[in-house]
N, C-alpha and C positions, 0 to 999 in steps of 0.2 A: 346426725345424719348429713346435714350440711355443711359439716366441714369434712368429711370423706369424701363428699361431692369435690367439694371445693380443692382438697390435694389431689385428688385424680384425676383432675383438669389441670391441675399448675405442674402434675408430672409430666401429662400428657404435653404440655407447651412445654415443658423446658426437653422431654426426645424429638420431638418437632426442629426446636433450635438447634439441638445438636446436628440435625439431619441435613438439615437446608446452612448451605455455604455460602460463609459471609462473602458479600461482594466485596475487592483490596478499595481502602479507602481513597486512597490515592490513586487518579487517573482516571482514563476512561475505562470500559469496559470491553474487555477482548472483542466480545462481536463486535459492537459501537465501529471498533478501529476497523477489523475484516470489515465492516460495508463501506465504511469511509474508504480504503484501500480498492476496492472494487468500484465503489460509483466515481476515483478518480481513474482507473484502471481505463474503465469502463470506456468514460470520458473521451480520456488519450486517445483510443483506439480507435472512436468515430471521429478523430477530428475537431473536437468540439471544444472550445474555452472553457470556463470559467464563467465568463460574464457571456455566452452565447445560450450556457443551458441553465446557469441561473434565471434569465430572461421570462427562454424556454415556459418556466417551470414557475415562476413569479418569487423569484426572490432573490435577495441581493447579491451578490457575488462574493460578498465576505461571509452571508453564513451560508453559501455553500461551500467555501472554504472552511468553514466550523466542520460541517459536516465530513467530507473529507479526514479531516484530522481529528475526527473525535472527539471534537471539543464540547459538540453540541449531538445530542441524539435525534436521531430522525423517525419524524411519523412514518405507522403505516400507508396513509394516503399518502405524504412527499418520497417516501420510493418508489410507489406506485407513477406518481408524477416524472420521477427520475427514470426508472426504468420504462416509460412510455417512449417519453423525449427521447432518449438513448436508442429506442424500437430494441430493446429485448426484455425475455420474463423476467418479474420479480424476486423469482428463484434465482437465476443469475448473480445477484448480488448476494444471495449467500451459499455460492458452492467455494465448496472448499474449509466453508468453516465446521471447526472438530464436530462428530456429532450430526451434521445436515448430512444425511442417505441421499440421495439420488432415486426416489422411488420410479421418477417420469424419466424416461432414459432416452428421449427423444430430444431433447434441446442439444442444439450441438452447443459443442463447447468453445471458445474463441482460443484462437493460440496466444500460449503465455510468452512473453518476450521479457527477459531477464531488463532491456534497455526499458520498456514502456513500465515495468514496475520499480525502476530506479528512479526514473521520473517522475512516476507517481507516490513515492515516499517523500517524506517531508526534506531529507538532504537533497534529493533530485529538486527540489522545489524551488529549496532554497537558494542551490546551487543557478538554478535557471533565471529566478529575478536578479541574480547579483548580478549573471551577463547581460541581462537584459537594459542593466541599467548603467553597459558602458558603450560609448561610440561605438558605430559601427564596425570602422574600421580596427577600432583594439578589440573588439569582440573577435572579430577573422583573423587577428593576430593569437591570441590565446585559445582559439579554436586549433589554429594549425602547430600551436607550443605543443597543446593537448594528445594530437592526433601523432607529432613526430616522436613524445614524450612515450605512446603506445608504442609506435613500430621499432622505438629502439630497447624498449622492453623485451616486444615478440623477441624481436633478431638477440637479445641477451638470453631469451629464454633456449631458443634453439642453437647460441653457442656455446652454452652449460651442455647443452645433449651435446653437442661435438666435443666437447674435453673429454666426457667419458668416453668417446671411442678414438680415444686419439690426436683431437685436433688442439691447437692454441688457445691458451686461456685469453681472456682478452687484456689483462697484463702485456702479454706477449704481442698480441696485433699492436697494439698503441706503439710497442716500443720498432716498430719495423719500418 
């Protein structure tokens, strides 16, 4: 009798494990990243450092950089701290992630800005302390390579549309 006990429970756990989906061993955890993503998002948008709402919040500014980057999972009570600091819901930090409904439909939402979640990915990041960590003045130099490096993009991009209607490839300007 105790051992039909005992295989109908070692059945029952092994449909269970079938059921429930292993976490990838490797990396952090999709959500983990989506709040890290948002409490830097977040961040950006009020203005705020790093080491302003780490402070805030009591703790050091490299694991709120954990945090951030998913390096390190965050307490209930430290989003709770985070989303204080920041003055908005808890919820906040996880819309948007697959699966979280929106049942309270009254938190407005913040505008998403393609620039403030490039700078809050770890390339915007990274890309940010490299400049930060040249002269001033070659900084506003590679600022203005950056920005002239854009506008001669745009102006290529809208003289691809003028070939197709007709106009000079830019072969043809150069040689004029």
């Amino acid at each position: 009798m105790q051992q039909r006990k005992a295989a109908s429970e070692s059945k029952r756990f092994r449909r269970l494990q079938t059921q429930i989906k292993p976490k990838a061993k490797n990396g952090p955890h999709p959500a983990d990243q989506h709040v890290g993503r948002q409490v830097a998002m977040l961040r950006i948008q009020s203005d705020v450092t790093q080491v302003q709402l780490a402070k805030a919040i009591g703790i050091s500014f490299q694991q709120l950089q954990k945090y951030e980057n998913a390096r390190n999972r965050v307490s209930a009570s430290m989003l709770y701290e985070i989303a204080t600091s920041l003055g908005v819901p808890v919820g906040r930090l996880f819309e948007g992630l697959p699966g979280n409904d929106r049942a309270n439909g009254n938190v407005p939402l913040l505008p998403v800005d393609e620039r403030i979640a490039f700078i809050a990915s770890a390339e915007g990041r990274c890309l940010i302390e490299g400049l930060l960590r040249l002269h001033p003045r070659v900084r506003r130099r590679v600022s203005a390579l950056i920005t002239a490096l854009g506008e001669e993009l745009a102006s290529s991009d809208a003289c691809d549309g003028n070939e197709m209607a007709g106009g000079d490839t830019p072969a043809q300007r150069e040689a004029v």
